[in-house]
Each structure stands twice: as C-alpha cells, then as structure tokens.
Legacy VTK file of the C-alpha trace (Angstrom):
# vtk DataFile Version 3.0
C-alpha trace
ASCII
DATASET POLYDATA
POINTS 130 float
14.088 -4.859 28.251
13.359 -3.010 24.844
9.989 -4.414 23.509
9.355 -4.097 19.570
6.135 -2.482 18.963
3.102 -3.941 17.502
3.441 -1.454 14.481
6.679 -2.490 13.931
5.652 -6.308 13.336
2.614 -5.566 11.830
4.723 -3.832 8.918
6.687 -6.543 8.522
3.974 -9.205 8.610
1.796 -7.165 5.673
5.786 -7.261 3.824
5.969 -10.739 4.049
2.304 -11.911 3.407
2.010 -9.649 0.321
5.348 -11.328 -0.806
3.476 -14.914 -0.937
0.534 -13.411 -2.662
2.738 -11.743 -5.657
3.453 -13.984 -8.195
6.339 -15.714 -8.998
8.018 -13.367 -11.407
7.017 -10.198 -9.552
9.836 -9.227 -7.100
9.262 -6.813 -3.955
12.147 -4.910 -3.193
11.947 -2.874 0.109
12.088 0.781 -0.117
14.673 2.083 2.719
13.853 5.645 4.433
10.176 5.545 4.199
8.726 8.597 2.999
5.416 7.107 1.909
6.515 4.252 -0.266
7.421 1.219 1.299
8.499 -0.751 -1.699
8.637 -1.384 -5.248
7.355 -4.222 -7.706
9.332 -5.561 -10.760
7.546 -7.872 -13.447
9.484 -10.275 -15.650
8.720 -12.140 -18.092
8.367 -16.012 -18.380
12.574 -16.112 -19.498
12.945 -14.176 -16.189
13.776 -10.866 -18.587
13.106 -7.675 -16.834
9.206 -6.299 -18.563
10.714 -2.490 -17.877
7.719 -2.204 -15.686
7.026 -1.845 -12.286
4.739 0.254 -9.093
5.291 1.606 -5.956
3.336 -0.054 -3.114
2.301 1.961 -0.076
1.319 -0.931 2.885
-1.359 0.756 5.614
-1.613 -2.759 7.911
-4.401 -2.801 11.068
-5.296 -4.984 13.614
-8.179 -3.514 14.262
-11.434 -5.658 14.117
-14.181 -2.594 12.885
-15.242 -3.299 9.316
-15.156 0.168 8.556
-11.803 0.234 9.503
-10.361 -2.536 7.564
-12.025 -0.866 4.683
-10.568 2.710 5.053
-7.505 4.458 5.501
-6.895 8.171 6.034
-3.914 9.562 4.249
-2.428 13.255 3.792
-3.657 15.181 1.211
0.007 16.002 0.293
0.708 12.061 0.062
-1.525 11.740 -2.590
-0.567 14.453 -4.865
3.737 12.980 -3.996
2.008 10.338 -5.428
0.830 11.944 -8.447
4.213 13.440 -9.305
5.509 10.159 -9.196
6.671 8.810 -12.968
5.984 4.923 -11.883
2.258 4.332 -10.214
1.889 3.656 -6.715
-0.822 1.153 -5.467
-1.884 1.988 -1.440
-2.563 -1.377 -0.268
-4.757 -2.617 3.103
-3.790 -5.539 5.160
-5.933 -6.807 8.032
-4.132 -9.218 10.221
-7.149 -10.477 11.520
-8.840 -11.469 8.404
-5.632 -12.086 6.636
-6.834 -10.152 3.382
-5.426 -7.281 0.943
-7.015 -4.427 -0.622
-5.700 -2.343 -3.440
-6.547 0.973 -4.737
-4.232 2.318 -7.341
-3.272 5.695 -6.460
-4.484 7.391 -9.670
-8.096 6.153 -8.823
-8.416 8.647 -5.756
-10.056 11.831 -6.588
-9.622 14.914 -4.407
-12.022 16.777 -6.406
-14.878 15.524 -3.727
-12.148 16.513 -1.097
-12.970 19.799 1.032
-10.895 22.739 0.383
-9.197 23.190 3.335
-8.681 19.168 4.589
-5.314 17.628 5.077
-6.585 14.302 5.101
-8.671 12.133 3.028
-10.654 8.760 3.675
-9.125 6.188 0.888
-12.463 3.369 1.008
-11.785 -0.423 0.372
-14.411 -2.460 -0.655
-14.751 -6.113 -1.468
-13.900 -5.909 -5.631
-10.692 -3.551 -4.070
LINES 1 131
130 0 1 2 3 4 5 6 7 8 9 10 11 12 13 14 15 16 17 18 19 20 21 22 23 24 25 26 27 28 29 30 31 32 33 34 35 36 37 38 39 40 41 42 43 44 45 46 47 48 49 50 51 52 53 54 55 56 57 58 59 60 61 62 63 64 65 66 67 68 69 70 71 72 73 74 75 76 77 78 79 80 81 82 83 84 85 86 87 88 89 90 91 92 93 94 95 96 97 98 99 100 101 102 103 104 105 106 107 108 109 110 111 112 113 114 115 116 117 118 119 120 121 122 123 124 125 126 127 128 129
C-alpha cells in the first residue's frame, strides 16, 4: 500500500493551522507548482472590498524537537534573491508541530551581506519577537 509521507502532511497541517491564525478578512490562496512560494495572502477591508494588497508566504514546517531547529531554517541563496525580484513581499514562515507555534521573518529583513562569498545556503534565525 502507498503510504503518504510525513512531509507531505506536515505541509498541509502548517496550511491549515496558519489559515485559523489569519484573520478573518485575510484569505490564503494556495500557490500550485511550488517553486518556493507556497501561497499568497489577500487583505480586505471591513465591507469585504479587496485593500489591493497582499504577500507571498513561504511555509518551512518541522517536527523536529531541537530548539535550534525550530528557530532556524536553511534556504538557497538563490531563493532569497527570487525573492527579492519579487514585486509583492514574501514572508518565510516556521511552523513547529510540536509546539504548535509560527514564526515570521519578512523576506526583505534577511541580509546576505554577512553571507560568505561562495555559500549556497544561508541560516534564516527565528526568535521569540519573530
């Protein structure tokens, strides 16, 4: 029998938890083909009138019990500056299963000045104010 991996469920868990947390007006809309943005965020207003705005979210979910790894993720160099180029922000978010919490960085905030020269990857850190 085909068995549906962890991964899989975890995705969709962090998808529908982050849902519940949005508020009312803000709808999630799933991003199909995944190529580092897993959805999209609309705000309207209190007439339920589109705002014109709205972000990109990029879900990284774990299972993992480590602290420090509920507080980082790695992510490609390349990622970040797609992200850059993008004309709407994107906001990487952190879900641990186990402690049923969200972080947020916004994109923008991650500087790969302090990155070294030749690294393809770069440790995004979570703390408690994220």
């Amino acid at each position: 029998m085909p068995k549906r991996p962890r991964t899989h469920s975890l995705e969709d868990e962090s998808k529908n938890k982050l849902r519940l947390l949005l508020p009312e007006r803000w709808v999630f809309r799933d991003k199909t083909h995944d190529y580092g943005i897993d959805g999209e965020v609309e705000l309207f207003d209190e007439n339920d009138n589109t705002t014109g705005l709205m972000f990109y979210v990029q879900l990284k979910a774990t299972d993992s019990k480590l602290s420090n790894v509920i507080h980082s993720v790695s992510m490609d160099i390349e990622t970040i500056k797609y992200f850059y180029s993008l004309d709407v922000p994107v906001i990487i978010v952190r879900y641990s299963s186990l402690r049923d919490e969200f972080y947020i960085k916004w994109s923008s905030s991650i500087d790969l000045y302090y990155s070294k020269p030749d690294s393809k990857t770069i440790t995004i850190r979570f703390n408690e104010v994220d």
